[in-house]
PAVEX-114743 format. One record per residue (C-alpha): residue in three letters; y, x, z. Coordinates in steps of 0.1 Angstrom, whole numbers, padded with zeros to 4 digits, always signed. Example, Ala and Ser with C-alpha at 12.3 -4.5 7.8 and 13.67 -1.06 7.14 Angstrom:
PAVEX-114743
ALA-0045+0123+0078/SER-0011+0137+0071/
//
This chain:
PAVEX-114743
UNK-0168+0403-0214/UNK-0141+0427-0219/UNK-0150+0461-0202/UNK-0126+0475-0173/UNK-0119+0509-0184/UNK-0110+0496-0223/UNK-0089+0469-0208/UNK-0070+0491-0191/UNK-0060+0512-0218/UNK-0053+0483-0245/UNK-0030+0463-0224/UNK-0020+0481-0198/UNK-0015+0509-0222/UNK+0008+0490-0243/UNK+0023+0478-0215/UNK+0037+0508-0203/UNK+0042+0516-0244/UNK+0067+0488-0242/UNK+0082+0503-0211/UNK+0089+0541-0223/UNK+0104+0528-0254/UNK+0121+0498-0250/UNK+0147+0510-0275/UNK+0123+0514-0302/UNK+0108+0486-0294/UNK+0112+0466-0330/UNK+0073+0461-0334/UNK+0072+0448-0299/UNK+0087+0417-0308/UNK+0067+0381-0295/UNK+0049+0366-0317/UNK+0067+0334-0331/UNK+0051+0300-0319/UNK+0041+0284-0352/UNK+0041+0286-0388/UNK+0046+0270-0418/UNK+0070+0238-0426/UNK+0052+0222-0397/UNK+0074+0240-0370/UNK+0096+0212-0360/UNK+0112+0202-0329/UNK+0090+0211-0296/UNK+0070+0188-0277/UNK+0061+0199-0239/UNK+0022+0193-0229/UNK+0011+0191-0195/UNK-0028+0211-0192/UNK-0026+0215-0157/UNK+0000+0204-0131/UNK+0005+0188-0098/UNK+0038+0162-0106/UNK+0025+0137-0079/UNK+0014+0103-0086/UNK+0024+0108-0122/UNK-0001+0132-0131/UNK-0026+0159-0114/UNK-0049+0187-0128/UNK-0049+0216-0108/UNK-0070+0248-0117/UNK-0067+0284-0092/UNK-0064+0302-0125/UNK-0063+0303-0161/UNK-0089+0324-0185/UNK-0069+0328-0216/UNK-0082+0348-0248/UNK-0072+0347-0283/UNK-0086+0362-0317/UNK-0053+0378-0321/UNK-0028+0399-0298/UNK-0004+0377-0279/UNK+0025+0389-0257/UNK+0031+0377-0219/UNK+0068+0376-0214/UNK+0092+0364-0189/UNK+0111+0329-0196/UNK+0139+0333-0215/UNK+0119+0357-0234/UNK+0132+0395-0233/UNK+0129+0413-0266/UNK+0101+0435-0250/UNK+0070+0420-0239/UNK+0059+0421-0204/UNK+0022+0429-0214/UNK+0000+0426-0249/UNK-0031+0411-0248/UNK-0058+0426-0274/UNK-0075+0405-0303/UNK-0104+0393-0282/UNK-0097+0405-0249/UNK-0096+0381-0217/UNK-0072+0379-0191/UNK-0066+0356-0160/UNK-0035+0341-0148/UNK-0031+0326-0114/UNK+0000+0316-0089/UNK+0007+0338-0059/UNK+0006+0319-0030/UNK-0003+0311+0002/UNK-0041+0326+0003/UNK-0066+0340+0026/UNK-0081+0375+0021/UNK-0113+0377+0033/UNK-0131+0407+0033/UNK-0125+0439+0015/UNK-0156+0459+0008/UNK-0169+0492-0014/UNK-0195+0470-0025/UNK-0190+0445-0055/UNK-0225+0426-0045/UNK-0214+0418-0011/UNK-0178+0404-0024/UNK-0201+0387-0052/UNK-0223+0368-0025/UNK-0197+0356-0004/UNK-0176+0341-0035/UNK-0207+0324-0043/UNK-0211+0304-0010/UNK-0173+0297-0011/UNK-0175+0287-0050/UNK-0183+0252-0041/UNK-0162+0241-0015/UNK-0128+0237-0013/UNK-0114+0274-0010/UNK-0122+0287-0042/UNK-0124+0325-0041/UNK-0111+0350-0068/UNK-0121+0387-0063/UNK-0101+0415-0075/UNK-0107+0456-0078/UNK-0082+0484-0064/UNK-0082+0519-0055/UNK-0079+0531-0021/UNK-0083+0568-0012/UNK-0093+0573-0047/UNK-0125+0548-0044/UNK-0130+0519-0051/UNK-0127+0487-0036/UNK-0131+0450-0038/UNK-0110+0420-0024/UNK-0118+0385-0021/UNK-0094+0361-0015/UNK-0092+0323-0014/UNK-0065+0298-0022/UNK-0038+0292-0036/UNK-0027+0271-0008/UNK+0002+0245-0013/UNK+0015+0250+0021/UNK+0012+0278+0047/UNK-0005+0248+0076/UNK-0033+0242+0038/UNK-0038+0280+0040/UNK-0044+0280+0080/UNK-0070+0253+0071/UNK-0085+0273+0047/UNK-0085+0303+0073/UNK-0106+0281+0096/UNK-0130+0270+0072/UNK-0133+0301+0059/UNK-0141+0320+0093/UNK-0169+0293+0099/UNK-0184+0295+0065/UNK-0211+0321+0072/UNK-0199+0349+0056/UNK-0212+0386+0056/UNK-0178+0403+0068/UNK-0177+0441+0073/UNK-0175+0456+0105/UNK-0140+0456+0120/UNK-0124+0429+0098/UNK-0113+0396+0100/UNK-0100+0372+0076/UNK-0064+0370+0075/UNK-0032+0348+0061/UNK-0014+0363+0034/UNK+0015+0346+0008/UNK+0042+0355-0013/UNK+0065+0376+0005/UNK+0069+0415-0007/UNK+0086+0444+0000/UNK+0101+0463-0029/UNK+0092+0503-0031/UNK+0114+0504-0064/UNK+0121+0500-0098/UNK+0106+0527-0121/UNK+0104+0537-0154/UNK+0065+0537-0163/UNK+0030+0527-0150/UNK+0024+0562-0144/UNK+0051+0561-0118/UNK+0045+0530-0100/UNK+0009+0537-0099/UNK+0016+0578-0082/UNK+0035+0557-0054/UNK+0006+0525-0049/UNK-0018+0556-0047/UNK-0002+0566-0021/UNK+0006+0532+0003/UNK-0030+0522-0002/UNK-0039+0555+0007/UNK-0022+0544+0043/UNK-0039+0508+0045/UNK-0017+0488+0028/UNK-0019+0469+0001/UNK+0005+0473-0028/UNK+0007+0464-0074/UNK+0029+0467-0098/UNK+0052+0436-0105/UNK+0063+0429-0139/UNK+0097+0412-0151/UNK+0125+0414-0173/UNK+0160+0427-0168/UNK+0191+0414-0175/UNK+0196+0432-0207/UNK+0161+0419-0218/UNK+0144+0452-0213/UNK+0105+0447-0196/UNK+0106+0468-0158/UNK+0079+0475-0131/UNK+0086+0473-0096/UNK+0063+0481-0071/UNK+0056+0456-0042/UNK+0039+0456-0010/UNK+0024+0429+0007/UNK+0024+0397+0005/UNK+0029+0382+0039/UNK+0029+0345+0048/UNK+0064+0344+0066/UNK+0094+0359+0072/UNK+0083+0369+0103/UNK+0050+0388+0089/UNK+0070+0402+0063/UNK+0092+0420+0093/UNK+0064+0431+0110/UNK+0049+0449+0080/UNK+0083+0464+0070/UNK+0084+0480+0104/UNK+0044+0492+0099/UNK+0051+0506+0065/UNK+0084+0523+0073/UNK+0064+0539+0103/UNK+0039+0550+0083/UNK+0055+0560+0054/UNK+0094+0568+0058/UNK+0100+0585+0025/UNK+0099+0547+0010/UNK+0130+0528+0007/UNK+0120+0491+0012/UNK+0137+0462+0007/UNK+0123+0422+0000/UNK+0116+0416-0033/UNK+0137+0392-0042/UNK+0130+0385-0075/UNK+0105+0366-0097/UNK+0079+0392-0107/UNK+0047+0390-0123/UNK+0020+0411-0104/UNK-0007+0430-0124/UNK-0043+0430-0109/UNK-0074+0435-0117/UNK-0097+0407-0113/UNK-0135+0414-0110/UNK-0146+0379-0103/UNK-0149+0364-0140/UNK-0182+0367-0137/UNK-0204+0367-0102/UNK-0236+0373-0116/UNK-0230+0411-0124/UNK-0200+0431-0126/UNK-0169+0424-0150/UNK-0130+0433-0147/UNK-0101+0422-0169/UNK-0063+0421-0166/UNK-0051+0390-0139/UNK-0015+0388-0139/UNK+0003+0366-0111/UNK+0030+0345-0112/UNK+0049+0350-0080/UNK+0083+0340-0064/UNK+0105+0309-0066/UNK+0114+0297-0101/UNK+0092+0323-0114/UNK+0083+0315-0153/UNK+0064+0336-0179/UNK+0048+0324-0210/UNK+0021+0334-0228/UNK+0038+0334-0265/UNK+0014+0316-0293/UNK+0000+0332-0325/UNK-0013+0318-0358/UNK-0046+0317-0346/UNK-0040+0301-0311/UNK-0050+0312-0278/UNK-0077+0295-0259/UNK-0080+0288-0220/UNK-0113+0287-0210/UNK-0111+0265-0181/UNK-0102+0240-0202/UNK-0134+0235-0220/UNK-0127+0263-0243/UNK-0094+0245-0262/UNK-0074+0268-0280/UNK-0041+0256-0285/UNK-0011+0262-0308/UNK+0022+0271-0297/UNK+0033+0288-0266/UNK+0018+0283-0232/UNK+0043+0282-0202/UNK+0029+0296-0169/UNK+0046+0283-0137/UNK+0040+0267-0099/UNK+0046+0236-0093/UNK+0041+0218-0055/UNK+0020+0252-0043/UNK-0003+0251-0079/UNK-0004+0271-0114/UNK+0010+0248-0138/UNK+0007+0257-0176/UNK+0026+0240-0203/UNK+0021+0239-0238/UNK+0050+0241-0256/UNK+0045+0233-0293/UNK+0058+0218-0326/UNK+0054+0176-0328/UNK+0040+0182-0358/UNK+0013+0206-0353/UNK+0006+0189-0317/UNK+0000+0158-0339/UNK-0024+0178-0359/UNK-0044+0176-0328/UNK-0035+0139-0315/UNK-0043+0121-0344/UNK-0080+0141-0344/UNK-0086+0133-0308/UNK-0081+0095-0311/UNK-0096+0087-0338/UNK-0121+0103-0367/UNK-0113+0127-0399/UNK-0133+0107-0420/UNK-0110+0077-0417/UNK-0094+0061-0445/UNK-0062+0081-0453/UNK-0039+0051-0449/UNK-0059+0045-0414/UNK-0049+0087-0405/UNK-0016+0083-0417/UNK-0006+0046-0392/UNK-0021+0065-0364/UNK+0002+0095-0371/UNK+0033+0074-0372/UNK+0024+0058-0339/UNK+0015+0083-0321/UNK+0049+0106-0332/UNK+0068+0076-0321/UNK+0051+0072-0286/UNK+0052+0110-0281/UNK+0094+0113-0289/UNK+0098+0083-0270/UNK+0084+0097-0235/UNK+0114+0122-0232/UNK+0108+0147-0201/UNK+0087+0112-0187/UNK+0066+0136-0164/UNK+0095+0161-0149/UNK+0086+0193-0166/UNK+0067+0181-0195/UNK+0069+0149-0219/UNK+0035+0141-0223/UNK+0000+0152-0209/UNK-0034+0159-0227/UNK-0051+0126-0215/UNK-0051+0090-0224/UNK-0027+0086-0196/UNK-0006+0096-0229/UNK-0024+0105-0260/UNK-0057+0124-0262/UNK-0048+0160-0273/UNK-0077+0187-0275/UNK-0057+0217-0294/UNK-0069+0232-0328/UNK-0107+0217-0326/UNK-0097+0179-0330/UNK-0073+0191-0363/UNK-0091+0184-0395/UNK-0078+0191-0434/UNK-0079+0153-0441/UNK-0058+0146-0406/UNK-0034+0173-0416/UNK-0026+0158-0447/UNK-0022+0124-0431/UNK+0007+0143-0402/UNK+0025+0160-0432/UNK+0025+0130-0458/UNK+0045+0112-0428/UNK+0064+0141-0415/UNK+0094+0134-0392/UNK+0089+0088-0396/UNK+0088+0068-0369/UNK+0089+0033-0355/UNK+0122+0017-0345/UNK+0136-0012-0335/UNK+0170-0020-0322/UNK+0181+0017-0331/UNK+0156+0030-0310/UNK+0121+0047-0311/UNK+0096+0023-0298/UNK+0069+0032-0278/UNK+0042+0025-0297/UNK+0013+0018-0278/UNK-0025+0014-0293/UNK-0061+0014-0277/UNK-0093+0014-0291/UNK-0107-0018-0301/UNK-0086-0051-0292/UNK-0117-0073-0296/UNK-0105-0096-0324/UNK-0067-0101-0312/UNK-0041-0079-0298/UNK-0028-0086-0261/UNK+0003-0101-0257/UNK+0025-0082-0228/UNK+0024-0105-0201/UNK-0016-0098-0202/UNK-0011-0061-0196/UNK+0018-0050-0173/UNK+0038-0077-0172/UNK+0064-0058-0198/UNK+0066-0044-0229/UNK+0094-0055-0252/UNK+0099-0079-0286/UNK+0084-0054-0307/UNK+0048-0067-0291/UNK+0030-0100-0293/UNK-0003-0111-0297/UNK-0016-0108-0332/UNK-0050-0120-0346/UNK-0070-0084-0351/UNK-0104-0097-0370/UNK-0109-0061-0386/UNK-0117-0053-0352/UNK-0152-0059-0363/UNK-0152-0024-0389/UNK-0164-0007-0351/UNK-0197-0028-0357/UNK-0199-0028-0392/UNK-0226-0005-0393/UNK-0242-0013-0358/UNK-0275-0030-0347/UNK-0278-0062-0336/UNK-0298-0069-0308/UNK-0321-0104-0297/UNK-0318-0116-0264/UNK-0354-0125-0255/UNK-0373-0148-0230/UNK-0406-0133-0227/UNK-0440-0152-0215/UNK-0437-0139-0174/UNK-0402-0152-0174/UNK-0384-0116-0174/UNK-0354-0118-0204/UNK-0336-0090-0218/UNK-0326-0073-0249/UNK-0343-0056-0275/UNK-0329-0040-0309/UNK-0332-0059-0341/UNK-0352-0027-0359/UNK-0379-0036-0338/UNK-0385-0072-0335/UNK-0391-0096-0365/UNK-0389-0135-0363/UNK-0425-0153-0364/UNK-0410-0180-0383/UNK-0420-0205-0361/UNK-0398-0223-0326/UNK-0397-0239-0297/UNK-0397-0277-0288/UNK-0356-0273-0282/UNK-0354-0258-0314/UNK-0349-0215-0303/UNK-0371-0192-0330/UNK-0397-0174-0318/UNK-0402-0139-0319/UNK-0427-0108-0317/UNK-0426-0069-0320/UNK-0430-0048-0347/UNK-0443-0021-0331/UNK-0463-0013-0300/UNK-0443-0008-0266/UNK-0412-0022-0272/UNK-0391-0019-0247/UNK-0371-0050-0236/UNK-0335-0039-0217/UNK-0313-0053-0194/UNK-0285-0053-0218/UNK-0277-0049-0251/UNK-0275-0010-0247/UNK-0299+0019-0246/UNK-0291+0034-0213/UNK-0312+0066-0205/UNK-0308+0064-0166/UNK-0317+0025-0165/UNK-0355+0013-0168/UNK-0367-0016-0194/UNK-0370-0044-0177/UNK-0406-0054-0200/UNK-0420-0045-0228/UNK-0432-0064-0262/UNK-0463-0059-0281/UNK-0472-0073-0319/UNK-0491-0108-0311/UNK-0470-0115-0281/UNK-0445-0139-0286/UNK-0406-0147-0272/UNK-0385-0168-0274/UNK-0348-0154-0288/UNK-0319-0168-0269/UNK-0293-0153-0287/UNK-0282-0120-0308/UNK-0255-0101-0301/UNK-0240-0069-0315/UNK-0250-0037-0294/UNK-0227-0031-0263/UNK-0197-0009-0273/UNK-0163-0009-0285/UNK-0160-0040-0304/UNK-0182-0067-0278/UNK-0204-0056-0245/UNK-0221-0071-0214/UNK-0217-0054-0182/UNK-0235-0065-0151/UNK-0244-0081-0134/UNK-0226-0072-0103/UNK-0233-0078-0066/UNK-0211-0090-0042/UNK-0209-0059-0021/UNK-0206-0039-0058/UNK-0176-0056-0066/UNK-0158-0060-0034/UNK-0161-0018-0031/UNK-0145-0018-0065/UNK-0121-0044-0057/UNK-0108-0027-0023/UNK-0075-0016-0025/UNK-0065-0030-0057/UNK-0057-0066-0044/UNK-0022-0075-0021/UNK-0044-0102-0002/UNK-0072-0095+0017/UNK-0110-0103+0004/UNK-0138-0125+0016/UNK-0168-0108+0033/UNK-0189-0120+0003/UNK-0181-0135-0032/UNK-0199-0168-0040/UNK-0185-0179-0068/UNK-0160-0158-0098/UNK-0139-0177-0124/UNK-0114-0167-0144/UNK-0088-0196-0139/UNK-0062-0187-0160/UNK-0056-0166-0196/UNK-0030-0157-0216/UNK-0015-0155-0252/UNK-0046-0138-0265/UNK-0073-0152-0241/UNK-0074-0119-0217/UNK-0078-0130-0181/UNK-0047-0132-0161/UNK-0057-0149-0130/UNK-0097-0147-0112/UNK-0105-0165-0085/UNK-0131-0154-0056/UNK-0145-0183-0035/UNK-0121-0205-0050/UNK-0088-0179-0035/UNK-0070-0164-0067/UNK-0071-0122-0063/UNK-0036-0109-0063/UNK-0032-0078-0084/UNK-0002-0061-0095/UNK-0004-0068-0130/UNK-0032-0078-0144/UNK-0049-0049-0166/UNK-0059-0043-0131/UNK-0085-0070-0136/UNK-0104-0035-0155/UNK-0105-0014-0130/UNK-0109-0038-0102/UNK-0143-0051-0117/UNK-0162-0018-0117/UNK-0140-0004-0145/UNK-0149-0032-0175/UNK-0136-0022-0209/UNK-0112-0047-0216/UNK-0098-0080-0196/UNK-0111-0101-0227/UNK-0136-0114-0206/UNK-0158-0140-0196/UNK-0178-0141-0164/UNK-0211-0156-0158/UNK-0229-0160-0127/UNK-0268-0140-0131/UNK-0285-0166-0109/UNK-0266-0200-0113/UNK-0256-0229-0139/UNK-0231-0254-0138/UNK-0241-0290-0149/UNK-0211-0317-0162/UNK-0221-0350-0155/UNK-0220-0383-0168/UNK-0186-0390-0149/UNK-0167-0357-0157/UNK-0181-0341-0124/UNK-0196-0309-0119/UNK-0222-0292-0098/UNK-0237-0258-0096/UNK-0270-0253-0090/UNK-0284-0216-0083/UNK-0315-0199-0088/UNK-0331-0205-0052/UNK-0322-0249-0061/UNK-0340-0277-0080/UNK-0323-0298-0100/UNK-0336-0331-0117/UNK-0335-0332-0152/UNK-0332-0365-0173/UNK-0357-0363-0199/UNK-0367-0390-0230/UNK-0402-0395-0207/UNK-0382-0399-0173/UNK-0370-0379-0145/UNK-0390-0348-0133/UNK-0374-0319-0116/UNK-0373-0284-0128/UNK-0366-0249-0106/UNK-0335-0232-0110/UNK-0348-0199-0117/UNK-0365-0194-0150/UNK-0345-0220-0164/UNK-0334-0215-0197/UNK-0299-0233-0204/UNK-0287-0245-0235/UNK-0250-0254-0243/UNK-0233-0280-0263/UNK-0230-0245-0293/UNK-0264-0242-0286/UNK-0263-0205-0268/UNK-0285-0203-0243/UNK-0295-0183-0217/UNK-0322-0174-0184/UNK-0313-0187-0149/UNK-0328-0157-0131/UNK-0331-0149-0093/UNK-0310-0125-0095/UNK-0279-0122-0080/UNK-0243-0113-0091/UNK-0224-0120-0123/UNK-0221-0109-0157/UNK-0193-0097-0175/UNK-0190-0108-0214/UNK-0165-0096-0233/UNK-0148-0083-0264/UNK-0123-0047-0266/UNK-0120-0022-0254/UNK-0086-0010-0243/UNK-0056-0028-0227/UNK-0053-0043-0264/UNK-0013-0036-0264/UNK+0004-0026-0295/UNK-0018-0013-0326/UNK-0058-0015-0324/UNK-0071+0014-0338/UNK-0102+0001-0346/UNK-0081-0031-0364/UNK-0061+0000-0386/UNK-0095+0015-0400/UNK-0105-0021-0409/UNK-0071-0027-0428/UNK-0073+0004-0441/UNK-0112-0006-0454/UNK-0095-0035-0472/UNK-0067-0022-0493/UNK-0038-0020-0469/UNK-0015+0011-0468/UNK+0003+0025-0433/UNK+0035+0007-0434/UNK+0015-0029-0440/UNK-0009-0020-0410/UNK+0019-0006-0387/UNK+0040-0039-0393/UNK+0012-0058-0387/UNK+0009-0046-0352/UNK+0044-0039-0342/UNK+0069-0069-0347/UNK+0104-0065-0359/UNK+0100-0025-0361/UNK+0113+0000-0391/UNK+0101+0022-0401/UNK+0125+0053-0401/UNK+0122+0090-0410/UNK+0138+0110-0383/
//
């Protein structure tokens, strides 16, 4: 943690460097975003933003640090740099807005306590240091707000939260409205006249910005009221107080320099926190070679320039950066280094063409960093062998019909691709449903797992490595089975979940009886389930145009598409209407794919003799027509054997099973599918053409 005192004079030092010398300032030039042949045209990445139903990720504040200087400037950037930020050092960046100040107190602890019992509710706190009468003091404010009614909320909340407030003070609305003492020429300056309104109660910083000729200036505000009409009141308490001060509202974007002593609450710590305040206000933290990281995002650094803004009453920041190097990144985070190059170089292709093809789709940015567009993690995801792969196939790009495609993938399409009126309903000529059998590379190197019935009638699953066949079977023909090993535990599914008990356990001598073998749940093939009625009408709600039934009896899937995804499922016999039907994931308790079968835990369904069919359920009998006559059998316990010879446990258990293969919405390219092309032998442009019908493919 950077200390306060050195923090003040590296950046702030500079800062005011940059300010008595703005004609010399040559060395004082921002850093240029980029390097290298890679530069390229700029893509814009949303990290945190509040665009509506498009996209949210909102964060009170940035912690950004870098292992080399970077430069906060104003957008356009001036030829002087706002403020320089040391190799190493930290600084926080938040929007001024509507907020609540607290409590102001001599004592760091007693801020420090009451940001803790704030921290987890929904006015999150930020604490910051000043000077008043020459001592010093601590503020804690909550918020942003998005609205002034949000921050009178917060106000409320805040006043019933138990707090420790000093003696004569009350919590109190504050926004973004300042008066202006004047422009002047250093720090020194503007911090002789702050000295002197917080000497008289009020509270006043330096605001940074840059003129019209480019040249960085301070101004010094006072404030920030909520309203126009708080802002009038405090003009007329400041002029009272202090009539030598020529006041007038700051107009202007600005970026106010605080300190904040909140980055850490469990002893004290102060760094630079910088503002962004008024409408339209933009400043960008300019990018290095070495990146700069924010902390809040889970420690990514990033490449390029970060842009630091509001949006609907929260910070947004932007990463502005070359499509090439923000490939470097992409290709990393969807799939792995170790790839064949071929594999590395198809995903780079596709994922250049679906970035240049979203254009602005998100208002102030083109993509964002999740799988709502493409998984983008900054420099950590980038690897030497995915480089290579985003250079070799600089500037190409799928087309078709003159224009970039948007070139869809997802992870695993389960043996075939989806065709477009399985997904959304939409999607263009350049996809149809292709046969995807290299799916299977995702397993190549997995366990297999034996579905087992064991004597007390429990079944479940337990992994190859520890079961061995006996050699022996069962009058229906189904091999027998027994541990290798003492304690094996036997699992619901095919899966080893650490939050779900084994359902038995296997010991050497103790036989089973193997029902089946499947692949470990993952990717390529799974089993989820099974799920209750009440589970999956709480994950159905609100995802269906027709109302539900109080209780599902009976789930089919009654109609499929091109590829054999699930299109239309019916509940109690009533077909569930949902938008488009890649809902179907989502609206069963968030299943992997819509390649799916579903099978009731605690039923079977029996074809007779004249094409009928009944259902019988755990809790029935049913007679059974054997060689010796007819005798009657339970339904629970009963294992069931189809005409393929898979068979499985009624149990007495209620719900259904989900059986499927993908993992994805199965659109467009599997990436999975590329990796086992790439295994046999073919090269990008086979793989890509393979996926994507009647494309080019073009270097831009």
């Amino acid at each position: 943690m950077m200390n306060h005192a050195k923090g003040k004079r590296t950046v702030m030092g500079q800062l005011g460097r940059g300010l008595l010398a703005a004609a010399l300032a040559a060395g004082s030039f921002m850093v240029p975003a980029g390097t290298g042949d890679a530069a390229g045209e700029p893509i814009r990445v949303a990290l945190y933003a509040d665009i509506g139903s498009k996209y949210k990720s909102t964060t009170p504040y940035v912690t950004l640090q870098s292992d080399k200087e970077f430069n906060l400037t104003s957008v356009p950037a001036g030829p002087v740099p706002l403020a320089t930020v040391p190799a190493g050092g930290k600084i926080r960046i938040s929007l001024d807005g509507y907020k609540v100040k607290v409590m102001e107190t001599s004592s760091w602890q007693a801020a420090a306590d009451a940001a803790k019992k704030l921290q987890s509710t929904s006015d999150k706190p930020q604490i910051f240091a000043a000077e008043r009468n020459g001592a010093k003091v601590y503020q804690l404010y909550t918020g942003p707000y998005a609205s002034e009614s949000a921050a009178k909320e917060g106000l409320s909340r805040v006043g019933k939260a138990g707090l420790s407030i000093p003696e004569g003070q009350t919590p109190g609305l504050k926004g973004s409205k300042y008066l202006s003492a004047g422009e002047f020429a250093s720090l020194q300056e503007a911090d002789a006249v702050i000295s002197g309104i917080t000497a008289a109660g009020f509270d006043a910083w330096k605001a940074m910005s840059s003129g019209s000729d480019g040249s960085a200036k301070v101004q010094v505000w006072v404030g920030g009221a909520a309203n126009d009409s708080d802002l009038a009141i405090l003009q007329t308490s400041v002029t009272a107080a202090l009539p030598q001060l020529a006041l007038s509202p700051a107009a202007s974007a600005g970026l106010i320099v605080r300190t904040d002593a909140g980055m850490d609450l469990t002893s004290e710590s102060q760094a630079a926190h910088y503002s962004v305040s008024g409408a339209g206000a933009k400043f960008m933290a300019a990018g290095n070679d070495a990146g700069i990281q924010i902390v809040e995002r889970s420690k990514r650094t990033y490449r390029g320039n970060l842009e630091l803004s509001g949006l609907a009453g929260s910070l947004a920041v932007i990463n502005e950066v070359p499509v090439e190097q923000y490939l470097y990144a992409v290709v990393g985070g969807e799939v792995s280094a170790s790839w064949p190059e071929e594999a590395l170089k198809a995903q780079a292709v596709a994922a250049r063409s679906y970035a240049l093809f979203q254009s602005n789709k998100f208002d102030v940015a083109d993509v964002v960093d999740t799988t709502l567009s493409q998984v983008y993690n900054g420099i950590g995801a980038e690897a030497p062998a995915i480089t290579r792969a985003v250079d070799a196939t600089a500037g190409e790009v799928l087309m078709s019909g003159g224009k970039i495609i948007e070139s869809v993938f997802s992870s695993n399409s389960g043996g075939v691709t989806a065709d477009p009126s399985e997904v959304w309903g939409n999607g263009g000529v350049h996809f149809v449903s292709v046969r995807s059998a290299e799916d299977a590379a995702a397993v190549a190197s997995a366990k297999q797992w034996y579905y087992l019935l064991l004597d007390n009638g429990v079944s479940g699953y337990a992994r190859e490595d520890n079961i061995k066949l006996t050699g022996s079977s069962t009058a229906a023909g189904l091999a027998t089975a027994t541990a290798t090993t003492r304690d094996v535990n036997i699992r619901p599914l095919p899966v080893i979940e650490s939050s779900v008990s084994p359902v038995g356990k296997l010991n050497p001598g103790e036989n089973a009886v193997v029902l089946g073998q499947v692949y470990e749940s993952g990717s390529y093939s799974w089993i989820k389930g099974p799920y209750t009625s009440a589970e999956l009408l709480k994950s159905l709600s609100g995802k269906t145009s027709n109302s539900l039934p109080s209780s599902i009896a009976t789930l089919q899937v009654t109609q499929r598409g091109p590829s054999g995804r699930a299109t239309q499922v019916k509940a109690n016999g009533e077909i569930l209407q949902v938008k488009y039907p890649d809902l179907f994931r989502s609206s069963f308790n968030g299943l992997p794919s819509t390649l799916f079968d579903i099978v009731p835990a605690g039923s079977y369904t029996v074809l007779g003799a004249d094409g009928t069919t009944s259902t019988i359920g755990g809790s029935q009998t049913a007679g059974v027509l054997s060689a010796n006559g007819k005798v009657t059998a339970a339904g629970k316990g009963t294992v069931v054997m189809g005409s393929n010879k898979a068979a499985r446990v009624v149990t007495g258990a209620s719900g259904f099973y989900f059986i499927g293969w993908g993992n994805g919405h199965g659109l467009g390219m599997s990436q999975w599918g590329v990796k086992g092309m790439a295994d046999n032998g073919y090269d990008y442009k086979q793989i890509l053409q393979h996926y994507f019908n009647n494309v080019t493919i073009v270097k831009e």
